[in-house]
N, C-alpha and C positions, 0 to 999 in steps of 0.2 A: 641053750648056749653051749657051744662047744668046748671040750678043753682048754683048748689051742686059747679061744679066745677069752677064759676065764683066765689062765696064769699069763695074758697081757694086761687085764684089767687090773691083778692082782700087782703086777710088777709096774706099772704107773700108779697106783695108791701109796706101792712103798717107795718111790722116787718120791712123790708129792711133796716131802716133808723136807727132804733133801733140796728140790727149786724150790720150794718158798725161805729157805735159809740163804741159799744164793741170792736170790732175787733181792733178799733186805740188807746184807753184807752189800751187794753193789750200788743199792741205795741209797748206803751208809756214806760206804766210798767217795759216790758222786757229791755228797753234801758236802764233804767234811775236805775234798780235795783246794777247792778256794782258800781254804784254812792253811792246809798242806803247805802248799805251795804258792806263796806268798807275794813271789816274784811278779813283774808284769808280762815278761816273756811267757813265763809258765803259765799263768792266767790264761792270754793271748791263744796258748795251744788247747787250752780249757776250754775256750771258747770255740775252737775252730773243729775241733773232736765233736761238742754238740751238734755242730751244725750239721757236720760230716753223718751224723747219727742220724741227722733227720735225712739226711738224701740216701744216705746206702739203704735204710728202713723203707723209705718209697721204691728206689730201685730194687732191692728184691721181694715188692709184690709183684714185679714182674720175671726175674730171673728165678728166684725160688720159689715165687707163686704157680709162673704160668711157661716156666722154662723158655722167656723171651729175651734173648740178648738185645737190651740196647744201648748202642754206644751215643745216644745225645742226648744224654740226660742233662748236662749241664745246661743246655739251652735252653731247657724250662728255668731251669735257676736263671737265669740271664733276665728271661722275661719276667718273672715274678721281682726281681731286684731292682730292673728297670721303670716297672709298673711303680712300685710302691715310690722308690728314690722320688721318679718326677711329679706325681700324686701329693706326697706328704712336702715335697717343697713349691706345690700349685697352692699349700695351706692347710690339706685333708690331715684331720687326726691320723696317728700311726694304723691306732688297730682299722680304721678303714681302708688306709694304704693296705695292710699286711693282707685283709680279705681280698681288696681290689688285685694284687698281688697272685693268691692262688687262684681265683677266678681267672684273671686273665691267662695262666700256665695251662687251668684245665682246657680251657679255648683252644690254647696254641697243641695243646695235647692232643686234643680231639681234630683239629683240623688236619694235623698230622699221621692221627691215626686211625683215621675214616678210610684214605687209600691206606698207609704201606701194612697193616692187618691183615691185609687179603691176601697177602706175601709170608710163606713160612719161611722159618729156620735160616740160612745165612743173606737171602735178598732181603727180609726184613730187618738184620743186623744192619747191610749194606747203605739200606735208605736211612734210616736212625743215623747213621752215621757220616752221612749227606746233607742230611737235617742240621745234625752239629755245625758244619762247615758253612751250611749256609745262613744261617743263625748270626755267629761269629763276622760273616760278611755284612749281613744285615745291620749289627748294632756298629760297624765299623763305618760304614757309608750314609747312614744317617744321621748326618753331622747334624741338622738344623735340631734335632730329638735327644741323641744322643751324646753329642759333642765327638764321636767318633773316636781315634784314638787317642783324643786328649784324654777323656776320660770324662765323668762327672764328677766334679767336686761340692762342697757343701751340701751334701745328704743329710738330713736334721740328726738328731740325735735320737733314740725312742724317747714319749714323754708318754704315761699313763694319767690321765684322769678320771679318779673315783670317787664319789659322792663329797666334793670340794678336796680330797687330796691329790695332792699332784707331784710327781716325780719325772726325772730326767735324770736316762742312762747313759752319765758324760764316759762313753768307754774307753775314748783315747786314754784316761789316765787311769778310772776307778772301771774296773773291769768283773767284779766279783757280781754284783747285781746283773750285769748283763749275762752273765755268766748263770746263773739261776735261773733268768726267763728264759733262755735259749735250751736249759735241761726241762723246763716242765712243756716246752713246743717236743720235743726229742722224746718224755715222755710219754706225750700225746698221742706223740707218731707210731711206738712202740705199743701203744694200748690198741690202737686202728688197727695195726699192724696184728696183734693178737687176735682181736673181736674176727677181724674176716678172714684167719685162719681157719679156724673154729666153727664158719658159719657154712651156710649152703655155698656162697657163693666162693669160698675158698674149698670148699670143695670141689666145685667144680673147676677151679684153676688147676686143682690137683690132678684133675683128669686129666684137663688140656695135658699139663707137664706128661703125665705119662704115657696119653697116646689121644692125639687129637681126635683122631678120626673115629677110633673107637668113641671118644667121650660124644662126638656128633651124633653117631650112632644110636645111641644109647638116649637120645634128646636136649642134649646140652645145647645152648646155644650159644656154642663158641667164639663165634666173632663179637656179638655183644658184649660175652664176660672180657675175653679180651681188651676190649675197647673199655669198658667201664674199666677194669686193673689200666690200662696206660694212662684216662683221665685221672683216675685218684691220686697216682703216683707223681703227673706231671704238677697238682695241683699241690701236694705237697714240697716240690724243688721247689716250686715258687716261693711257698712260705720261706723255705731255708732260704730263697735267695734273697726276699726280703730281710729277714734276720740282719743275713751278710751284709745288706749294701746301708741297713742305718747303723750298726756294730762299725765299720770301716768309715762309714763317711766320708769312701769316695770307691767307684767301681768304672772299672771300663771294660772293652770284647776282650782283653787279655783273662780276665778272673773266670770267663763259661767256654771256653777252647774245645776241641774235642780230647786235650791233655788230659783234662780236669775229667771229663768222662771216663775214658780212660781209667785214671787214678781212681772212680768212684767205683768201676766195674773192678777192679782186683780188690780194694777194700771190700767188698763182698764174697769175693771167692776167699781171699786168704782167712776171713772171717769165718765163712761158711751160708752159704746159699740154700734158701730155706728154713734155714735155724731161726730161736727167736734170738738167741745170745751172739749169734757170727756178726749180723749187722753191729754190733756195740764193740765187739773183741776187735774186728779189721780194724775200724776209722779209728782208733785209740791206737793199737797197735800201729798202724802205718803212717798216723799224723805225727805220731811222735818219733817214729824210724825215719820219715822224709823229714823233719826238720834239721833233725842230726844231721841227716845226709848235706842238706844244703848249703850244711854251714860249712863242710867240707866242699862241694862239688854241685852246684846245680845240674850239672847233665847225667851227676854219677845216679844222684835219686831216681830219675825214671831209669837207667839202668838195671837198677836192685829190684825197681817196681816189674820190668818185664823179666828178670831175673828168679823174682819171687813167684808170678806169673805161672812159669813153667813149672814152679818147682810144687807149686799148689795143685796142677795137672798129674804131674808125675807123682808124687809123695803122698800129698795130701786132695785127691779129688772131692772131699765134702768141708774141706777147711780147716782154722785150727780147731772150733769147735765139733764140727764131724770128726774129723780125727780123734778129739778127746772124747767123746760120745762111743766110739767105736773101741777106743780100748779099756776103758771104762769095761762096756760088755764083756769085752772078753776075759778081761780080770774076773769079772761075776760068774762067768760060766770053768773058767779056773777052779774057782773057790766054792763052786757049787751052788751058786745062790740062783736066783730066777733069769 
């Protein structure tokens, strides 16, 4: 083993100690915020931050995994909320809706991303983003499925039954339990999200991100990994959009826009793309920036958001946690340390 690579092994043993302090401090945080803040508004954002956790966490196994922009992510949230909503009021227990839900996204994932895969870098932005649009057309014109732009109303509530116990998460008023299962779906997301950084096959995404064709070269097989990273991903919006649409108890083509995509794709960058902490730092930081904004100016939010955008580009290209990461180091190499 070489130098080089002994004072990195040596300098992630002495981080080690430092994320796992992080890691339980944010844990803490996440319990103890329902507590915090009391209010049903705030709740409300408590809730919608989860959600937001579980879709920017799936979209950057593609953006920080496999360095693939795409902009129609919501669409799968669209179909997994759609799936479950009509599912669970056909009669189907929830957690069968919530499966039926990511199956059905991974589907719409995979159909999707059988062709525009074969497309690099901004034509496979372009179709994702096509995708979005026509999505949005689709849930909007199938009135007899959807009810179209009425919307769907009366989406059940979640109800868990466990060995004779049984519960119902009425979250229009009592919001704090719903609030809980939607952090341990979020932390679910963020352990997947972990496990296949870590593994061969997020290696191999690694490759992709750094140089396709080399990574081909070399015997990766790129379009598979590919395709398996956008089914996972897609299969997880679903879950969120499930979440959404029995949390809400009521959803229409307005809530999966190509906006909302949008909005999901800077929550990752300004977070940090790649990272495991950017995914959590964006959707908290910008769920609770856009709300503010809203209450002043709907139009001003997306504003700030294309505003922040640039400024994420220019100032901060790895986010705020790449940025903190980066001076972080440089502080250490200041001070002398590894």
């Amino acid at each position: 083993m070489s130098a080089e690579a002994r004072a990195l092994r040596s300098s992630r043993r002495a981080a080690l100690p430092w994320r796992l302090l992080v890691l339980a401090l944010g844990l803490a945080a996440a319990l103890a915020a329902p507590h915090v803040f009391t209010g049903l508004a705030a709740q409300h954002l408590l809730v919608m931050v989860a959600i937001n956790v579980i879709l920017v966490v799936s979209l950057d196994i593609l953006v920080g995994g496999a360095g693939l922009i795409s902009l129609g992510h919501a669409a799968f949230m669209g179909v997994g909320a759609y799936t479950s909503a009509l599912l669970v009021k056909g009669g189907w227990a929830f957690p069968a809706g919530l499966l039926a839900a990511a199956l059905a996204a991974a589907a719409a994932g995979l159909v999707v991303g059988v062709p525009a895969l074969r497309l690099k870098g901004h034509y496979f932005s372009v179709v994702t983003f096509i995708v979005g649009i026509i999505a949005t057309i689709l849930m909007t014109n199938l009135v007899d499925l959807t009810r179209g732009p009425m919307g769907l109303p009366g989406i059940p509530f979640v109800t868990l039954r466990l060995f004779g116990w049984e519960h119902t998460f009425r979250s229009i008023v009592f919001k704090t339990g719903f609030y809980y299962l939607a952090l341990v779906f979020a932390l679910l997301t963020l352990l997947v999200r972990w496990r296949l950084s870590r593994s061969r096959f997020g290696r191999s995404l690694a490759a992709i991100r750094g140089d396709e064709n080399l990574a081909e070269s070399v015997g990766i097989p790129t379009y598979r990994v590919k395709l398996t990273a956008f089914v996972v991903a897609a299969a997880f919006a679903g879950l969120a959009g499930s979440l959404y649409a029995h949390y809400t108890a009521f959803i229409s083509p307005d809530s999966f826009t190509f906006v909302h995509s949008f909005d999901l794709f800077v929550m990752n960058l300004v977070g940090g793309a790649g990272t495991f902490l950017g995914p959590i730092v964006g959707p908290a930081f910008l769920t609770l920036l856009g709300n503010a904004l809203r209450e002043l100016s709907p139009a001003l939010s997306h504003v700030i958001y294309g505003a922040l955008l640039i400024g994420v580009i220019v100032v901060l290209p790895d986010g705020i946690v790449g940025g903190a990461k980066r001076a972080l180091r440089a502080a250490r190499q200041r001070g002398g340390g590894p």
